[in-house]
C-alpha positions in Angstrom: -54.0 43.5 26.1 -51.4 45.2 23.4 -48.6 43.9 25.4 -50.2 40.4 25.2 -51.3 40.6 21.4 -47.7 41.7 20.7 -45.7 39.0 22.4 -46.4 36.3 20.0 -45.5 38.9 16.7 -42.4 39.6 19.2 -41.4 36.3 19.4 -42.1 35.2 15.6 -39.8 38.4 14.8 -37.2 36.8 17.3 -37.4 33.5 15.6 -37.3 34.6 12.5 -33.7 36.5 13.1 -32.4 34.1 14.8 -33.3 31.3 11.8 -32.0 33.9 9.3 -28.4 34.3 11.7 -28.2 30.5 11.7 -28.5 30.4 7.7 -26.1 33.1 7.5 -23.8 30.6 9.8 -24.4 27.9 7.7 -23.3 29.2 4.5 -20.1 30.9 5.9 -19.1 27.4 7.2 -20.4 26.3 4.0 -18.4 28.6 2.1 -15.4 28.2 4.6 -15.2 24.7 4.3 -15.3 24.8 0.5 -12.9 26.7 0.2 -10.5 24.6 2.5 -11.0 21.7 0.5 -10.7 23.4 -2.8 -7.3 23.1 -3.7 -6.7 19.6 -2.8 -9.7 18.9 -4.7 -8.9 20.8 -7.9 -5.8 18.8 -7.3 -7.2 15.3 -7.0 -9.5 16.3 -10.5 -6.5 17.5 -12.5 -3.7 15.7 -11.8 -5.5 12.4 -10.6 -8.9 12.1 -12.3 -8.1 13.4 -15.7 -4.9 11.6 -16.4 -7.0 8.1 -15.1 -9.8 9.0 -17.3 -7.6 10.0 -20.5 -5.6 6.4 -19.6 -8.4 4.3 -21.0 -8.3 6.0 -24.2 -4.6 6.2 -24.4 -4.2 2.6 -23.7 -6.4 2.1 -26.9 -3.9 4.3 -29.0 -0.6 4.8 -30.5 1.0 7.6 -29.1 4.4 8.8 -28.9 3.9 12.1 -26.2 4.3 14.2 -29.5 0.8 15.0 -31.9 -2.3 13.5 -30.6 -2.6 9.7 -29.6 -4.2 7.9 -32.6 -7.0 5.5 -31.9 -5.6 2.1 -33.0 -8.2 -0.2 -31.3 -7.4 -3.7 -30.3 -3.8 -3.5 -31.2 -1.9 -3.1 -28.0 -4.4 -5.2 -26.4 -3.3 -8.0 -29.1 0.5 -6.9 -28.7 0.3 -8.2 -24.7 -0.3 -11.8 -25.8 3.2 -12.2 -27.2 5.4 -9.8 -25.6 7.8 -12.0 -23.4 9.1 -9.3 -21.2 5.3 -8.3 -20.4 5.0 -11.4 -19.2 7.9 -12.2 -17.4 7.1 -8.7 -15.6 3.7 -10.2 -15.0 5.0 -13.5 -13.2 7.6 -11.6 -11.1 4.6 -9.1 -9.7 3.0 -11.8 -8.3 6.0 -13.8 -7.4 7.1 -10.9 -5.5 3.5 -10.2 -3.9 2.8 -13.8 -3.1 5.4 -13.8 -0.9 6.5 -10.6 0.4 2.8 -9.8 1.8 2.3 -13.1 4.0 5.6 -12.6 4.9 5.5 -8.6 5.9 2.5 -9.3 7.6 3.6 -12.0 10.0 7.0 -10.5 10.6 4.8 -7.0 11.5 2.1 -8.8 13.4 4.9 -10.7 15.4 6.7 -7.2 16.1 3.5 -5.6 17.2 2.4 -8.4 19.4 6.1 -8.3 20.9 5.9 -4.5 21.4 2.8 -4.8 22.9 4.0 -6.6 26.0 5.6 -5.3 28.8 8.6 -5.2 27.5 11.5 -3.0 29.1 12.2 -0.3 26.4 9.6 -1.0 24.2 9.6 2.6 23.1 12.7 2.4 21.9 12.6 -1.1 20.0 9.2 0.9 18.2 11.2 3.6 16.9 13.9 1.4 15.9 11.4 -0.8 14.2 9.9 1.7 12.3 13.2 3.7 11.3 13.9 1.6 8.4 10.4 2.7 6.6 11.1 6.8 6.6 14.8 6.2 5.3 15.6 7.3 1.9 15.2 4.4 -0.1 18.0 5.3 -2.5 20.3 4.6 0.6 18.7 1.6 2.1 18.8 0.2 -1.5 22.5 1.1 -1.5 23.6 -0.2 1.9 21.8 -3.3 0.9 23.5 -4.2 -1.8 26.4 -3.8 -0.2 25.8 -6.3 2.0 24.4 -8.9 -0.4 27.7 -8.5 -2.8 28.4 -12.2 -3.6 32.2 -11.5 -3.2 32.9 -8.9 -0.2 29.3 -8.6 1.1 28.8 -9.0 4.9 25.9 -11.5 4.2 28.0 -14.1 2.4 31.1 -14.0 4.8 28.9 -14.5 7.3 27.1 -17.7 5.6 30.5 -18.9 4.4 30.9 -19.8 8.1 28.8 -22.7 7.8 28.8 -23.7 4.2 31.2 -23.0 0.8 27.7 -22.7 -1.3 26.5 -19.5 -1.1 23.9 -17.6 -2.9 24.9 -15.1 -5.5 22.0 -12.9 -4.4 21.6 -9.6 -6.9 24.0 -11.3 -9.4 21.8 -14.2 -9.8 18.6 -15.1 -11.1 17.1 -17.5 -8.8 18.2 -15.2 -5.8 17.7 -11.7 -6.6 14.2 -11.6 -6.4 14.7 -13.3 -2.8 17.1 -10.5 -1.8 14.4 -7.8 -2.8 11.9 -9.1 -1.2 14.1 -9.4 1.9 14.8 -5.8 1.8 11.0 -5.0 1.1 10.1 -6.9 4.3 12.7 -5.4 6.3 11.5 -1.5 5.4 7.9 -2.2 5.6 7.2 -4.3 8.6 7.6 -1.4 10.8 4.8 0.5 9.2 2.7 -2.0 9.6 3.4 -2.9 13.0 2.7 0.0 14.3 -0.7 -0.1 12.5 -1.1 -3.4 14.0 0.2 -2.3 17.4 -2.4 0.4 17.6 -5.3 -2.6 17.1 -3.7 -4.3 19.6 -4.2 -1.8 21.8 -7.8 -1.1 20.8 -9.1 -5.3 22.4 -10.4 -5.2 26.0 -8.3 -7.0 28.7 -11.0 -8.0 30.1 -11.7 -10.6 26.9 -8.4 -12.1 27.7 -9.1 -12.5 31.2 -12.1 -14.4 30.5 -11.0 -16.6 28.3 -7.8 -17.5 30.6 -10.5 -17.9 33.1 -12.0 -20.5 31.0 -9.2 -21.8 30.8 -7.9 -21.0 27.1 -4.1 -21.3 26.9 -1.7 -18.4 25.1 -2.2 -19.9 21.4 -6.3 -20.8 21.9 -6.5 -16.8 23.2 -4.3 -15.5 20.2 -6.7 -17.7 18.2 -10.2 -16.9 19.7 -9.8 -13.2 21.1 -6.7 -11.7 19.5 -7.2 -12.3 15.9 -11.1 -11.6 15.4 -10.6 -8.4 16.9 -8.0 -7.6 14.9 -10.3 -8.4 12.0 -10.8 -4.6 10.9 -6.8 -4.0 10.9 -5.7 -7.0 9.6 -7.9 -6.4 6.8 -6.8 -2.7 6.2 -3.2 -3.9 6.3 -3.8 -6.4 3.8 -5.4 -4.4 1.2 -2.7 -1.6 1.9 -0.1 -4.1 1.7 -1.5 -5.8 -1.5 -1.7 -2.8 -3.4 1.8 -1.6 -2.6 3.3 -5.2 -3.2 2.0 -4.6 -6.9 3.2 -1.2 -7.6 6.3 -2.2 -6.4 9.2 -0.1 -8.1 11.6 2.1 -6.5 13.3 -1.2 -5.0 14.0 -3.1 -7.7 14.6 0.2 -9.7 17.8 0.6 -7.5 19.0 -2.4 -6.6 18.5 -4.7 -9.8 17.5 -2.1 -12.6 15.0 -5.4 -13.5 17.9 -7.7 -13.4 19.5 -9.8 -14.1 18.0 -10.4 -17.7 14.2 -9.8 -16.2 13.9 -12.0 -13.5 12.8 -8.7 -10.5 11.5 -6.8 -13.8 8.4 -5.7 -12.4 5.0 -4.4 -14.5 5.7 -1.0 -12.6 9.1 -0.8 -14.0 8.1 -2.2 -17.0 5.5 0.2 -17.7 8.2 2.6 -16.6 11.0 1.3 -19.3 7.8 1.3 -22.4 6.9 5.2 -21.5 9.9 6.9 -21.0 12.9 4.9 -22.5 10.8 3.5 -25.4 8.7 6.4 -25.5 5.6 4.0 -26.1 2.6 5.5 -23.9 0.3 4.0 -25.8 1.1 0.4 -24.8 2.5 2.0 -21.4 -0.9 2.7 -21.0 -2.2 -0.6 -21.8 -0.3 -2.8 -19.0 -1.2 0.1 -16.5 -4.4 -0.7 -16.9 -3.8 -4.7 -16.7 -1.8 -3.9 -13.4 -5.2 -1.4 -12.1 -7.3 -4.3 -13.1 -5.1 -6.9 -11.3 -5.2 -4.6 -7.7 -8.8 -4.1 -8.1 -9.5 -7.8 -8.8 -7.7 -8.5 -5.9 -9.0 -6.3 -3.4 -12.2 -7.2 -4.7 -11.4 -10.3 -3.6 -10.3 -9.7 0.0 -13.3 -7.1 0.6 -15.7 -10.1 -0.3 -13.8 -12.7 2.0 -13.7 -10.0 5.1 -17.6 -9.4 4.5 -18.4 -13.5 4.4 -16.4 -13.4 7.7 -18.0 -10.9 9.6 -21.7 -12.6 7.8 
């Protein structure tokens, strides 16, 4: 009988340890994990949460980066409706974007489809793709222009083949813009193809051989199977894509300096040329927020579009 009446105080005792070894547990990997994730978290608060926060009141402000930023309300607000260059910056963003995302994407997505093939030495033609987006941009930018000199450039000798009219490229201002997004295109695509490439990879065969069963030609099963799969990754490339279309800077920081006049002057560079050659961060401020408010209309935008398409 005492063995019996002891078993079940035995056995709550046993429980009881073992609950309290699996709290202890708990909290180290509590603690552990905490403490892995500190530093890029005290990271993230100082040098990216603060400085966002202390943005909106700057860009309400007059400040110089020396005293303390003086509350001016509306002004800078009021200054953006007549400053020329703001707006010139403004029309070139999205002259740039308009174009250079459609065009990244279907030069990537083309890439990925052909690399997804059976291609002989498509391992190669991925690395080679891709080698143009982890090169310094400084040097790209360099060779580049280079190659688009109206005079001696490779580009131009090569056009002057088949006509006397050729483009001035950087030195002009309907085609410098057009040479920049060229060079955007040719760095990026190869990051995003190989996103692309691995949603490629991701879509059953076996949807492709029903549908060629049914009797679906090449272009009906790109249509029908390819591209609603890729739903998820097109729409991750395109928000990626928009958003670094609008920050666009170390390009046209290079290769045009904004130029000629402001026709690839950019609100990133222009925000750029009010801090820290005008020393102006209070306005700075102010067209950084109307560039965060333009890429977050704008995703807005796509994330409500990609959710009535899958509705």
């Amino acid at each position: 009988m005492s063995s019996q009446t002891a078993s079940p105080a035995a056995t709550r005792r046993h429980r009881s340890a073992n609950e309290k070894h699996a709290h202890a547990i708990t909290r180290r990997n509590t603690r552990n994990g905490l403490l892995f994730i500190a530093p890029n978290f005290l990271g993230f608060i100082f040098l990216t949460l603060i400085p966002v926060i202390a943005l909106f009141f700057i860009a309400f402000s007059r400040w110089s980066a020396f005293g303390m930023p003086q509350f001016n309300g509306l002004t800078n607000w009021k200054r953006l409706g007549g400053d020329k260059v703001f707006w010139a910056a403004f029309g070139n963003t999205f002259y740039y974007s308009l174009v250079h995302i459609p065009l990244t994407l279907i030069v990537a997505f083309l890439l990925a489809i052909l690399l997804n093939s059976k291609l002989k030495g498509r391992t190669f033609f991925r690395t080679v793709a891709f080698f143009p987006y982890i090169t310094s941009i400084v040097a790209a930018a360099q060779v580049w222009s280079m190659l688009f000199d109206a005079r001696s450039g490779v580009i131009n000798q090569f056009l002057r083949l088949f006509t006397s009219h050729v483009p001035g490229w950087l030195g002009s201002t309907q085609w410098a813009m057009v040479a920049v997004i060229i060079v955007a295109t040719w760095r990026e695509a190869g990051y995003y193809m190989i996103l692309l490439l691995a949603g490629l990879q991701t879509i059953p065969h076996t949807l492709y051989e029903a549908a060629e069963l049914d009797g679906a030609n090449a272009w009906q099963r790109f249509w029908h199977v390819t591209v609603p799969s890729m739903r998820p990754t097109l729409f991750f490339v395109m928000v990626t894509l928009t958003i670094g279309s609008f920050k666009i800077l170390d390009l046209t920081l290079v290769m045009t300096d904004g130029g000629p006049g402001t026709s690839t002057l950019v609100l990133a560079q222009y925000i750029y040329r009010v801090a820290f050659e005008q020393g102006d961060f209070g306005y700075s401020s102010t067209v950084s927020l109307v560039l965060f408010a333009i890429c977050m209309i704008v995703t807005l935008i796509q994330f409500y579009y990609n959710r009535s398409k899958e509705d």
